[in-house]
Structures are given as C-alpha cells and as structure tokens.
C-alpha positions in Angstrom: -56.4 12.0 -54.5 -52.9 11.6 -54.9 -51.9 12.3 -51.4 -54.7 9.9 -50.1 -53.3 7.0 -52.3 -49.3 8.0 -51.2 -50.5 7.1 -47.6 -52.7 3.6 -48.6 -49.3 2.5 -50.2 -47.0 3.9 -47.4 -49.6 2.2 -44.9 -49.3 -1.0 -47.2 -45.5 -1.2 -47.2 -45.2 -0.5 -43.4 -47.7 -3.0 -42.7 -46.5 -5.6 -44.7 -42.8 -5.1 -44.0 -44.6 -5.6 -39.7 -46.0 -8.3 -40.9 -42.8 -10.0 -42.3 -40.8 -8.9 -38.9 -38.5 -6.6 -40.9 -36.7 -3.9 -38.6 -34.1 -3.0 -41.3 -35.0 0.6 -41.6 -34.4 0.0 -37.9 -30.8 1.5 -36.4 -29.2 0.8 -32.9 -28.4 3.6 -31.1 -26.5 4.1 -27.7 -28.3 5.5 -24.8 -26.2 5.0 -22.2 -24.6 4.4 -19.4 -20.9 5.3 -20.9 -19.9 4.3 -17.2 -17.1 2.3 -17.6 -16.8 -1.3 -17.0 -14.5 -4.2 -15.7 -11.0 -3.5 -18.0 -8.4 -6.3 -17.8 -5.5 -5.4 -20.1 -3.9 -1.7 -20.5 -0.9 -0.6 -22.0 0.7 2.9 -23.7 3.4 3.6 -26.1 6.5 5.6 -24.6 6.8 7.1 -28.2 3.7 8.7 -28.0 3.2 9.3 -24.6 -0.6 10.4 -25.1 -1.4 7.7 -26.6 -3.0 4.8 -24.3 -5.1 1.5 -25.0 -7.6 -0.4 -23.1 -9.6 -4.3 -23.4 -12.5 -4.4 -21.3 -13.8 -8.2 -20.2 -16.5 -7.6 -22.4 -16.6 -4.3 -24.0 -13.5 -4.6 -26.6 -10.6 -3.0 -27.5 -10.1 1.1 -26.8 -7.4 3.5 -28.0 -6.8 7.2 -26.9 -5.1 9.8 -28.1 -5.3 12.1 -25.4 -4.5 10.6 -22.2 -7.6 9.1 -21.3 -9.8 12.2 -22.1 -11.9 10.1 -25.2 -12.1 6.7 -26.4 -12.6 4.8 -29.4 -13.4 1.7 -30.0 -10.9 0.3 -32.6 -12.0 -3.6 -32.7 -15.8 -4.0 -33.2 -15.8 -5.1 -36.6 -12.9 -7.2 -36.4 -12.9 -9.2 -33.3 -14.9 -12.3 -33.0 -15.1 -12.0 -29.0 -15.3 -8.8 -26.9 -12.8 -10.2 -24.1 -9.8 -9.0 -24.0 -7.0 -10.4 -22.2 -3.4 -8.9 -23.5 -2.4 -6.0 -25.3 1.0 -5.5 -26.7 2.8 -2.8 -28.5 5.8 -3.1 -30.3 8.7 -1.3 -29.1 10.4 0.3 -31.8 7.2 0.9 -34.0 3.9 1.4 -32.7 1.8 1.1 -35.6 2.3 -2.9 -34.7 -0.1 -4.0 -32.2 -0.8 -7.9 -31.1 -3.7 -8.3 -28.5 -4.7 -11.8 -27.2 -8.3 -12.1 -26.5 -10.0 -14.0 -23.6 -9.8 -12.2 -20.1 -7.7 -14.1 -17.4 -10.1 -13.3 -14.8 -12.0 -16.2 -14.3 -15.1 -15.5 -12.9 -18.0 -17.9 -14.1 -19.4 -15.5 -16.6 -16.3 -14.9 -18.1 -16.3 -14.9 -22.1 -14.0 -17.6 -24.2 -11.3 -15.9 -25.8 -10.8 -16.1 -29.5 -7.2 -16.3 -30.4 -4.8 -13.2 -31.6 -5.4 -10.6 -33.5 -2.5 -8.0 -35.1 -2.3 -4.8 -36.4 0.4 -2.8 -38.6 -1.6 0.5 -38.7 -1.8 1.5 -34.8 -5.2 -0.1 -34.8 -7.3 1.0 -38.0 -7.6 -2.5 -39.6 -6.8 -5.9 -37.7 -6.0 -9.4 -38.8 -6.7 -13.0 -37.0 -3.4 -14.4 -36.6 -4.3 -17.9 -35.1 -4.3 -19.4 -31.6 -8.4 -19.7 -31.7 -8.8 -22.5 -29.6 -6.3 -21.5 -26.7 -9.0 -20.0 -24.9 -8.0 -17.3 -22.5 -4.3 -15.6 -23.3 -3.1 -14.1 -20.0 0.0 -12.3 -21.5 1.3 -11.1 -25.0 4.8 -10.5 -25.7 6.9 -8.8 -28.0 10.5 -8.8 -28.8 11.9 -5.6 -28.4 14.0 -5.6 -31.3 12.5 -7.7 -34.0 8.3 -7.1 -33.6 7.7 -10.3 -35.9 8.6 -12.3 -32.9 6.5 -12.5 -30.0 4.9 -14.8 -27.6 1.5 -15.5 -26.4 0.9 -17.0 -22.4 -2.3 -19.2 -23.0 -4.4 -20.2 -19.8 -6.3 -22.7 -21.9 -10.2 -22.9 -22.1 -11.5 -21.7 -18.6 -14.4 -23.8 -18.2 -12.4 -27.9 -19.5 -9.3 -29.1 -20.1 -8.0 -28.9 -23.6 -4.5 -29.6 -25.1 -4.1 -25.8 -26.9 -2.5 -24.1 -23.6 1.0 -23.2 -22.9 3.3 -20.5 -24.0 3.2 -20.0 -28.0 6.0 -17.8 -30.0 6.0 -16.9 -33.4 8.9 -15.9 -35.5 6.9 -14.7 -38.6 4.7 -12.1 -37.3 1.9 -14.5 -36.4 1.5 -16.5 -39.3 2.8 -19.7 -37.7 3.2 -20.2 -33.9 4.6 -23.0 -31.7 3.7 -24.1 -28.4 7.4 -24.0 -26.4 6.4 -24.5 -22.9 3.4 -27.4 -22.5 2.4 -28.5 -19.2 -0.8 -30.3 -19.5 -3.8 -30.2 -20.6 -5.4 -28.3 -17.2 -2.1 -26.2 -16.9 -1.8 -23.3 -18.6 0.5 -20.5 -18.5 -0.2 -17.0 -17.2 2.7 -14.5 -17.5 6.0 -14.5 -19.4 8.4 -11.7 -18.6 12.2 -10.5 -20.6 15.0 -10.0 -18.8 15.1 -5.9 -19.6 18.4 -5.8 -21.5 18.4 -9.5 -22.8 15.2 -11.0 -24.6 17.5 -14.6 -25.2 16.9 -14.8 -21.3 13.0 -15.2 -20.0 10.5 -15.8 -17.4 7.2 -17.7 -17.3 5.0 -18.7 -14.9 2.3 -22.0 -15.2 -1.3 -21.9 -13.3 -3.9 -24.8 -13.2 -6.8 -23.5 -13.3 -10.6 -24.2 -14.5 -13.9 -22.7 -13.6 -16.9 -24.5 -13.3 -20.4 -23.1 -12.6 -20.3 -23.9 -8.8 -16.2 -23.7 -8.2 -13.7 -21.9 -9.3 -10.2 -24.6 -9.6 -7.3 -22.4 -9.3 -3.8 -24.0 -8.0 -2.4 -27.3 -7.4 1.2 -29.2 -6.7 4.2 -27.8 -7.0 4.4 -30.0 -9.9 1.7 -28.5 -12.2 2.5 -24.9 -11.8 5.2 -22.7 -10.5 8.2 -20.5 -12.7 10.2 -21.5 -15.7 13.2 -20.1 -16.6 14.8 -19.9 -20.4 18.4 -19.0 -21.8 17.8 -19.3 -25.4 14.4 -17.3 -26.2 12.1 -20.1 -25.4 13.5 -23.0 -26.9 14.2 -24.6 -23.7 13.1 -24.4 -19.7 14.1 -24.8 -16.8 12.0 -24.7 -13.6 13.1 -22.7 -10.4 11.9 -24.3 -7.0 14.6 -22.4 -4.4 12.5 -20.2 -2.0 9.6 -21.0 -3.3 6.4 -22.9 -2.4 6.3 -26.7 -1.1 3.2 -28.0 -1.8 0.7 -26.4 -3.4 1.1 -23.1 -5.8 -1.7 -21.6 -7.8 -1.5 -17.9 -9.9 1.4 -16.1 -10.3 2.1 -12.7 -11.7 5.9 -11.7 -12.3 7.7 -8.6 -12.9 11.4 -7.1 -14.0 13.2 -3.9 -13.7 15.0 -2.2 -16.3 16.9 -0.5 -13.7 18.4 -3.5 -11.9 17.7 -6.8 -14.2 18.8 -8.8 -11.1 15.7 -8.5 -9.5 12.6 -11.0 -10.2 9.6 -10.0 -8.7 6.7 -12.7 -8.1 3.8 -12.1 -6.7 2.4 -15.9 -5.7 -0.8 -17.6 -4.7 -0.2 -19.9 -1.9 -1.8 -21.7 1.0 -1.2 -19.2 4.0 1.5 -17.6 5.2 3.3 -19.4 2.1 1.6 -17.1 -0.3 2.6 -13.3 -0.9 5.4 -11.4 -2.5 8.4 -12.8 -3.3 11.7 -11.5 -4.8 14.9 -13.0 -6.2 18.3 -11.3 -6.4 19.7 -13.3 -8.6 17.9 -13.2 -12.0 15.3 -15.6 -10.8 17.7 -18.7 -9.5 16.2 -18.5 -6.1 13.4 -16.5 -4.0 12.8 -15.4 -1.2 9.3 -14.2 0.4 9.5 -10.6 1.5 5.4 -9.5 2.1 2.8 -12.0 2.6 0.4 -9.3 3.6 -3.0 -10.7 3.1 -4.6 -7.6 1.4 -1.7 -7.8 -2.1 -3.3 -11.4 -2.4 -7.2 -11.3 -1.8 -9.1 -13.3 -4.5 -5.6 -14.7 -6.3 -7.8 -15.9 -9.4 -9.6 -12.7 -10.4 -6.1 -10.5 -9.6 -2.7 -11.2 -8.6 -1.5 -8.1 -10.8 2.2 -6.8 -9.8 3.9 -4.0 -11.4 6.9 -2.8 -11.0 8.5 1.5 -11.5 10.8 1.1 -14.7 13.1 3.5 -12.8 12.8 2.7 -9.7 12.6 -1.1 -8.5 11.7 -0.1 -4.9 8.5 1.2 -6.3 6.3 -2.1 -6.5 2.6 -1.7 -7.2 -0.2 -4.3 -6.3 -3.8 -5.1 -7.9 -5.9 -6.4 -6.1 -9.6 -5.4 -4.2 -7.7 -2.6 -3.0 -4.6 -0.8 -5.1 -1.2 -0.6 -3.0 2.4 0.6 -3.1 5.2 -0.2 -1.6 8.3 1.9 -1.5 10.9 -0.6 0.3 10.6 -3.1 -2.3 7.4 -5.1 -1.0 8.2 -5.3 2.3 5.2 -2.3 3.6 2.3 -1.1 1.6 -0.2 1.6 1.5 -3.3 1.9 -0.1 -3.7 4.2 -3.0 -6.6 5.9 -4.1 -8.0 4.9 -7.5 -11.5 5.6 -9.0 -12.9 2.2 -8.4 -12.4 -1.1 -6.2 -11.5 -3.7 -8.2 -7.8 -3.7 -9.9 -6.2 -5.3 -12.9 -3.6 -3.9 -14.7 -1.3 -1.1 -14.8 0.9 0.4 -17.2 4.0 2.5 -16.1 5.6 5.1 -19.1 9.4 4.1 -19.2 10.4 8.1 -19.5 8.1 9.3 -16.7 7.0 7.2 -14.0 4.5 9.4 -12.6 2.5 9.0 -15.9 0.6 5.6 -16.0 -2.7 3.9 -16.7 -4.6 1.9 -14.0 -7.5 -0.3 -15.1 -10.1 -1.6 -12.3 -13.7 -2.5 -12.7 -15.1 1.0 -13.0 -12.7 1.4 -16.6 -9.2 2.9 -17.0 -7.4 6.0 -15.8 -4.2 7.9 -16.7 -2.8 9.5 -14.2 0.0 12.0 -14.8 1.2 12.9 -11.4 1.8 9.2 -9.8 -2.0 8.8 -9.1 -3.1 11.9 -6.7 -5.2 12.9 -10.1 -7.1 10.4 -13.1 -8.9 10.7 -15.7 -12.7 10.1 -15.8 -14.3 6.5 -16.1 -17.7 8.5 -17.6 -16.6 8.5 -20.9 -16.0 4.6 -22.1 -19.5 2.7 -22.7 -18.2 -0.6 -21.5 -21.0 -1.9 -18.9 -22.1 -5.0 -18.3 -25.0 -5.6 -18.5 -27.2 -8.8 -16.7 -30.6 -8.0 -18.2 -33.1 -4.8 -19.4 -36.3 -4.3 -18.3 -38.3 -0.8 -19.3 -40.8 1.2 -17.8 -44.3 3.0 -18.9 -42.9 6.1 -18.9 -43.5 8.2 -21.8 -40.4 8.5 -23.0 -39.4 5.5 -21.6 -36.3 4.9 -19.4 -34.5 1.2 -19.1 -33.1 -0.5 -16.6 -30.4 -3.5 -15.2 -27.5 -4.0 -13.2 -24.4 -2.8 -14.6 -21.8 -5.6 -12.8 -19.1 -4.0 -10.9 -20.8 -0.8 -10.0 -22.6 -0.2 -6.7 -25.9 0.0 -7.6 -28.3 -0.9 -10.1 -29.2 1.5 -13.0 -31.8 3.4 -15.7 -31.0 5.4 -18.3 -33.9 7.0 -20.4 -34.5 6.4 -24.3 -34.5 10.0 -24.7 -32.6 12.4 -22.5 -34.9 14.8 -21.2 -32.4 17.8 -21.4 -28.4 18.0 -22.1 -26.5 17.0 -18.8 -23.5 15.1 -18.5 -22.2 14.4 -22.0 -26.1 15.6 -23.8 -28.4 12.3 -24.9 -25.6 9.8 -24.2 -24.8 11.0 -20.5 -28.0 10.5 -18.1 -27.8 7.4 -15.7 -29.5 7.7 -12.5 -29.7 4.8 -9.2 -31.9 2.5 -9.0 -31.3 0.5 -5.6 -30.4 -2.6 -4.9 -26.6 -3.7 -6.6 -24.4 -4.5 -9.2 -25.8 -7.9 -9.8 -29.8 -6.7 -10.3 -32.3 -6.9 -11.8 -33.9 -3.4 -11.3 -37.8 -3.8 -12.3 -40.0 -0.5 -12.6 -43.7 -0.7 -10.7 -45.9 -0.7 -13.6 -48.2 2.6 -13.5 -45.2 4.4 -11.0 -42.3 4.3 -12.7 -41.1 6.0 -8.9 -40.9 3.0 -8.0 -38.2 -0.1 -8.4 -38.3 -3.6 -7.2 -34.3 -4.5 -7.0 -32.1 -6.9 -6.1 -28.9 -7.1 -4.6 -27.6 -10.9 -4.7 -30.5 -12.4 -3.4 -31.7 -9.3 -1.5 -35.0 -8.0 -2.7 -35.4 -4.1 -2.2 -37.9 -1.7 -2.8 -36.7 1.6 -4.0 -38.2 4.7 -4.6 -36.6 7.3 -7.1 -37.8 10.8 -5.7 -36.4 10.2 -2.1 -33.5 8.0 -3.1 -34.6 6.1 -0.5 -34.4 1.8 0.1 -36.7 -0.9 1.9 -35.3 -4.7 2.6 -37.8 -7.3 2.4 -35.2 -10.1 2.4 -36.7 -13.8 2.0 -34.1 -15.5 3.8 -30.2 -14.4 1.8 -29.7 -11.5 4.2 -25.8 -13.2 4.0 -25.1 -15.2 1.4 -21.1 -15.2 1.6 -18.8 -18.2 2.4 -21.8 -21.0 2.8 -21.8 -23.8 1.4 -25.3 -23.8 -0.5 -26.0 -27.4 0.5 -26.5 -25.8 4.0 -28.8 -22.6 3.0 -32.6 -22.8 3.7 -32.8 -20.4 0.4 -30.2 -21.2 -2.2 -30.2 -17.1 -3.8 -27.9 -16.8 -6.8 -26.2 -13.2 -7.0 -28.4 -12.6 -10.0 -31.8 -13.7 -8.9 -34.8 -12.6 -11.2 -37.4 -10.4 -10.1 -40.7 -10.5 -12.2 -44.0 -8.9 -12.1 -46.9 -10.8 -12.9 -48.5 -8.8 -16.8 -51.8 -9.5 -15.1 -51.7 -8.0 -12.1 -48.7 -5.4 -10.7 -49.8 -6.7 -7.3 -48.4 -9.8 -8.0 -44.5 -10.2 -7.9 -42.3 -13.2 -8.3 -38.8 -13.9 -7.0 -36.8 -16.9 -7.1 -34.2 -19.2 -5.1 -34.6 -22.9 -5.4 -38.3 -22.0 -5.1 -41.0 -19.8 -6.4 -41.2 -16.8 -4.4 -44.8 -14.6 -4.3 -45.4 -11.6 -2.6 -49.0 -9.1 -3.0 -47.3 -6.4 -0.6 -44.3 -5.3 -2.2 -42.3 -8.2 -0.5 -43.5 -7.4 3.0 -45.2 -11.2 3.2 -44.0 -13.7 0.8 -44.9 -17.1 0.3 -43.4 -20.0 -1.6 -45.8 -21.5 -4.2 -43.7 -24.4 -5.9 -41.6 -27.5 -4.7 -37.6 -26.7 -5.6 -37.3 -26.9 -9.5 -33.9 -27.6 -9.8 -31.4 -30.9 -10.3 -29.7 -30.2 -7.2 -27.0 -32.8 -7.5 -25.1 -33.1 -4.3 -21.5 -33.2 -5.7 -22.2 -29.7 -6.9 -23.3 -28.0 -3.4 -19.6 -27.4 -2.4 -17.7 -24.4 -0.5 -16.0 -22.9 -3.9 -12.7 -22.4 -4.4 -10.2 -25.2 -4.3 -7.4 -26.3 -3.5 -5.8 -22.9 -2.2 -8.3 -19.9 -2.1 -12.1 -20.3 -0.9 -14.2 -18.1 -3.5 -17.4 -17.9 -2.3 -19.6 -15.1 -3.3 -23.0 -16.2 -4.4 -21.8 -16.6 -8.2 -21.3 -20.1 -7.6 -24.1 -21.2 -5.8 -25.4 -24.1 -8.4 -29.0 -25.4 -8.4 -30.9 -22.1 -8.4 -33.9 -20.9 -10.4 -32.2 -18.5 -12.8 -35.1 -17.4 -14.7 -38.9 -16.6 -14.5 -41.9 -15.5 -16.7 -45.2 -15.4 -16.3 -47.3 -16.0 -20.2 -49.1 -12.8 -21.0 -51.7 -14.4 -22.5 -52.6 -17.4 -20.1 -52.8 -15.4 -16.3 -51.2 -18.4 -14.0 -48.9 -20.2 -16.9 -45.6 -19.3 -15.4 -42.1 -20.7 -16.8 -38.8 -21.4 -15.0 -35.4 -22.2 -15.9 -32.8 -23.7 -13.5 -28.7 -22.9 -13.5 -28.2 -26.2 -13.5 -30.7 -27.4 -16.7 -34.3 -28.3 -15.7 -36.9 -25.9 -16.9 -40.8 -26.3 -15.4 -43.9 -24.7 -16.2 -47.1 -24.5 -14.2 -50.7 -23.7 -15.2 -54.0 -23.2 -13.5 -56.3 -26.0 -14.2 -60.3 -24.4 -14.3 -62.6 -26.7 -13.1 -66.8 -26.1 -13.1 -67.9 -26.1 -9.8 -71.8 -24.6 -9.7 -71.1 -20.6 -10.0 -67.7 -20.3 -9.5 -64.3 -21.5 -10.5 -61.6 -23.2 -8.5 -58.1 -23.1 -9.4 -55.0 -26.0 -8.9 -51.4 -25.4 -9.4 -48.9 -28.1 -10.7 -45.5 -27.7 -11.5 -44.6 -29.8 -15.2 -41.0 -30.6 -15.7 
C-alpha cells in the first residue's frame, strides 16, 4: 500500500510541477558539435609559452594551457556578451588580463559588444571595468611597463552612429578611462600600435564604418579616417597623410617590429590599385605602397589583419579569405596552409617565431613549427548556430547550420557509441551549407531537406549523396536584389507542413510549395514584405562591394505552419511585416471548398 501511494504522490508532483511549466529539475547539457567556430581575437603570453587565449564572435573567451590541445571557457559567468573583440595580456605579469568585447568584423549578425572586462588572476574571476556603450573595441592595449595603463580602440556601435567611439586610455587600471582621440560620431578607431622600445610614441588608425541590414558602410574621405600619430602617450595627435591615400580610405590594420622600430607597417583599404600594403621607414612620417595584391585585401571590413615576425621584419603575415606570407617585406606572398578559410588574427611568441596562434572561422590553432603542423579545431564548442530542428529518431539527432563551416550539420542526443571525443564528439553532414536550415523528412530520418543560401537540396544520409531543386537563386552573388526575380536570403527557412510531410514550404519574397521534394514548386502568396526601394541596393559602399546574400533586405525570413489549424500558416519579413493566411471552409452541397488569403 505504501509503494502504491509513493507513486500517486510522485505522479501528483510530476504532474503538477508540468502543469506549472517547471523544468528546474531540468539541466542543459552539451551534445555537440565541439567544431570550432568563427574566432576574432588571440593572443599568448611569452612567459608561459604554453599558455594561449582565444574570443570567438560568439562563443566567449578560451584559455589553454597546453598549446591548443584543450580549452576552457574562462568568461561565461562573467561576461554580459559572448563577442569578443580584443584580448590583451600584460607584459610583465600575466595574471592581468584586459579583453574588450564586441567583434570588429562587421557582418550583419554581428553581436554588440559590452565594454571591458579585467582580470588579476590569469582569468579565474573577471571584473567590468567600463566602456559599455562603445560598442565594438577593435584593439586593447597595454603599457608594457606599468599594466594599470592601457588603451581601448573603440569602433563605436556597428549598426548607428553614437558619440562613445574613439581611442580610450586609462591610467588607474580601468576604473576611469578618457576618450583621447575622437573623430565623430560615425568614426571610430580600429588599431593602436607602440613604438616597440618607446610606449610615449604611438600609432592609431580611424575607420568609418556602420552596418545596416542591407549594406555594409565601411570607408570614407581622407578626412574621416586614416593614421594618427602621438609623441606623448596619447595626449595629443597628429595625422600622417605622406604616401598615403587621396580620396577615400576605409579599414586599416597596422603593425611594428621590435627588431627595427623604423618600420610602420599598414595594411589599407582603398579604392583600387590605391589600396594594399603599405610601409613607412621612418617611424610612420610617410608611406609608401609596396603590395597592392588583391588577394591581402579581399573583403577589407570582415579582415584586413597584418602581423608582423617579432624577429624578423621581412616576415609579414596577412589575414584574409586566404592566409599569406611574405618574406621580402610585402612585396610577394604565398599562401599558407591553415585549417580553415577565413582568417583573423595571429599571435607571434616574441622568443620563438615559429610558435604562434592563427584564429580563422573554423577556431584557433598553435602551431609550433611556423605553420607546416596545428593544433585541432575539434576540441572548442564554439559554433554558430542559425536554428535546430530534430528528427523522429529514437534517440533523436538535431540539426542546423553551423556558419562558417561547409556544410550543414546533426549531432545525436545520445551518441550511439564512443567515437571522436565519446558523447560530446559525433557530428555528421547534412547537405546543403553553412547558412542552413537542415530539416529531417518526418518518418526517414535518411533524409534532409537543406539549404544552401537560397539553394534548396535534398540530401540523403546513407549515400552521402545531394539533389538541387533550385527555385530560381542558383547565383545569388553581386546582384542587386531590386533586380532578382526571387529575392533568397542566405538563411532562407525551409518548413514541413505538421499535417502532411508531403507538403514543404520555402521562402523568398514569396511562399514557396512543393509536393515532390522540390522537383515542381509553386508560389502560393503575393510578396509579404515592405520592400522599400531605397533598401534594394548593391552592398557595400563607398570602397568595397559586399555582396553575398546576407544583405539582401525584404525577404521572408521566417515560416510556420499552426499545428492545430492545417492551412493557418505565419510569416515574418527581414524587413518587419508579418502575415498570416488561413483557409476559409465554406458549405457547398457534399463537399468543401477551400480560399486562401494572406492578412497583414
């Protein structure tokens, strides 16, 4: 009797806590993917040469102790954003730490950074130490021989102008901080550099630059951007304009060499052949370009990363799509070989050159041997993730598209057996691309509708293999989308209907339906979006087109059909409206007919 009432009263306080939606017996766990993600900021500590950190664009702040062979995370719990934009270690103690938040990537999804953060116990505990409403912070900056002064490079709030950018320094170890180099309210400031040898004397360079939904604003006059120079630790600038750009000058990233402080590397965003690689011999007073090789320079916004060999200033190193070196001081370059496309930042130890960290959108690698060897990107849990979507397997696996990787993904929610790294290490393809989504066939999980940026595939899991049934974005790249018969965003839903697996939705400006897997598709709705005009424009202004999808405005974003009402189907546009459509049933002797109308 006793046990029968034990379970009435266990059934009655499971039931009741249902009933009052509380999960708090309840835990997260990770399942996976611990594939890497985009990572913007690196550094290491030459006093502890093992020791390496990483900030992902959205995954936080990493530390490890072993050159890159584990990772911990060392900020959730602390840090009101995930973003990471700078990461500074002091040089005489490294148990002090200052890391500026708010990546300097500006791609339209990019998250808002919070401010600084500091820590005095090599990252155990961390502190908010202002600057909250600077937005992005490009570069952090400490004074080699007195930590409690450093300075923060603040791009200013990526998506409006607002009067918080501009280079900040503090003298107290964060507690106050002063903005000594102001531009304006749309110019921020990117990098500031040391001379090695003499911190009175600096470098700094100023960037406007904005994103919007449809464009991405990066660059204007000579005027609003270009390099400062300082003699008396930031107190006062000057700005250099010998050898450098006329007209118009967008990002720059700048580098020195402790083996020759004469030299000022700049690598430069510029319209044409003006934009490149240039190099001053003089401690910065003038410049000359020495490489304007298109490939150092390919999307200026999202890269223009420079680096220069400690020991060695003819050994210059270039982020960009690709990852290059030159060994004549900029003027040829090869391609090296690093885990992932995608580069952003680099790290070179001061005692041993051929020991560095490389971070790309894949993660970040140490390298011990000047690159011909890394470390693995399968052991950071940083993706990105666009959306989830689980199939009826039993256990069950999820789904989505893990940005910056090459296709999309599942992982299950229980690993069948211990492979990779045991119940944290299974991740298998799923077709289509990075952007996704990757929906499972309900009742054949073997089957995955996916997308790839507009692209609707049909894969199938035990061949590996891929149909196209494209509705019209077979090449979305460098339109304008006031001129596309199909306006596709990059990450364009894909939704099965809950009353019928036959039926399967896909959206541009329109509602797309297919009953054949996307063999046939027809368009059942008018387009549901604003589509103002003065968005519809070729992105990327006034120096570098950017136009990969991402921007295309006026787009049906998302898509659900109502579970319990078969036709009631809901839409939401990138650019606001939302509209909903039911089937209207009206009597007509034996049977029913149905009418579709969209509802704004």
């Amino acid at each position: 009797m006793r046990y029968s009432l034990f379970f009435i009263f266990s059934f009655l306080f499971i039931f009741q806590s249902w009933c009052q939606n509380d999960f708090s017996l309840f835990k997260y766990r990770h399942v996976g993917p611990i594939r890497g993600g985009r990572v913007t900021a690196v550094t290491g500590v030459p006093l502890e040469p093992s020791t390496f950190y990483m900030g992902a664009t959205g995954g936080g702040l990493w530390k490890s102790r072993d050159y890159g062979t584990s990772w911990d995370n060392i900020s959730d719990g602390f840090f009101e954003t995930p973003s990471i934009g700078a990461i500074a270690v002091a040089t005489k103690d490294p148990n002090i730490l200052y890391v500026g938040t708010g990546s300097d990537g500006l791609r339209s999804n990019v998250i808002t950074g919070k401010g600084m953060y500091k820590s005095i116990d090599a990252g155990q505990n961390w502190i908010h130490v202002g600057l909250k409403k600077t937005g992005q912070i490009g570069r952090v900056l400490i004074h080699p021989n007195d930590h409690n002064i450093a300075y923060a490079a603040a791009l200013g709030n990526p998506f409006k102008a607002n009067a918080e950018r501009g280079l900040y320094q503090t003298k107290d170890g964060g507690k106050t901080w002063k903005n000594v180099l102001f531009i304006s309210e749309t110019v921020g400031i990117s990098d500031v550099e040391f001379l090695p040898g003499n911190p009175q004397i600096m470098f700094a360079s100023a960037w406007k630059a904005e994103r919007k939904p449809w464009t991405i604003i990066s660059g204007g006059t000579v005027s609003e951007g270009g390099i400062y120079k300082s003699y008396d630790g930031g107190s006062s600038w000057e700005k250099i304009t010998v050898g450098l750009p006329k007209e118009l000058i967008g990002k720059i990233d700048l580098e020195l060499c402790p083996a020759d402080s004469k030299l000022v590397y700049a690598l430069i965003e510029a319209p044409g052949a003006e934009g490149g690689l240039y190099k001053s011999n003089d401690q910065g007073q003038s410049f000359a370009l020495i490489s304007n090789e298109a490939t150092i320079r390919t999307r200026p916004f999202y890269y223009t990363n420079l680096k220069v060999d400690p020991t060695d200033p003819k050994n210059v190193f270039v982020m960009a799509t690709g990852y290059y070196k030159s060994t004549d001081g900029g003027k040829n370059w090869n391609r090296m070989q690093s885990p992932h496309g995608d580069n952003h930042d680099m790290w070179i130890n001061p005692n041993d050159p051929n020991l560095f960290i490389q971070s790309n959108d894949g993660g970040a690698n140490v390298t011990h041997n000047g690159g011909k060897t890394w470390s693995t990107q399968f052991n950071q849990p940083t993706a990105e993730l666009y959306q989830v979507e689980v199939d009826d397997q039993v256990p069950y696996w999820l789904y989505g598209g893990q940005q910056d990787n090459y296709t999309t993904i599942a992982v299950p929610s229980m690993a069948p057996y211990a492979l990779q790294d045991g119940n944290r290490g299974w991740i298998i393809n799923t077709g289509g691309c990075e952007t996704g989504p990757a929906v499972p066939k309900p009742g054949d999980h073997n089957i995955v509708y996916a997308n790839c940026k507009g692209r609707f595939k049909v894969f199938d899991k035990r061949t590996g293999l891929e149909r196209s049934y494209d509705v019209g974005a077979a090449n979305m790249y460098g339109h304008n989308p006031k001129d596309l018969k199909f306006r596709f965003q990059r990450v364009s839903p894909i939704h099965v209907s809950p009353h019928d697996p036959k039926v399967i939705y896909h959206t541009s400006q329109y509602v797309h339906k297919t009953l054949d897997e996307g063999k046939t598709w027809e368009i059942i709705s008018p387009d549901l979006t604003a589509f103002e005009l003065d968005k519809q424009v070729i992105s990327g202004s006034p120096i570098t087109r950017d136009i990969t999808g991402e921007e295309f405005y006026s787009t049906i974003y998302a898509i659900r059909e109502s579970p319990i009402d078969s036709g009631q189907i809901w839409v939401g546009s990138n650019d606001g409206p939302v509209h909903m459509t039911q089937r209207r049933r009206e009597k007509l002797a034996k049977c029913d007919s149905f009418k579709t109308s969209w509802w704004r």
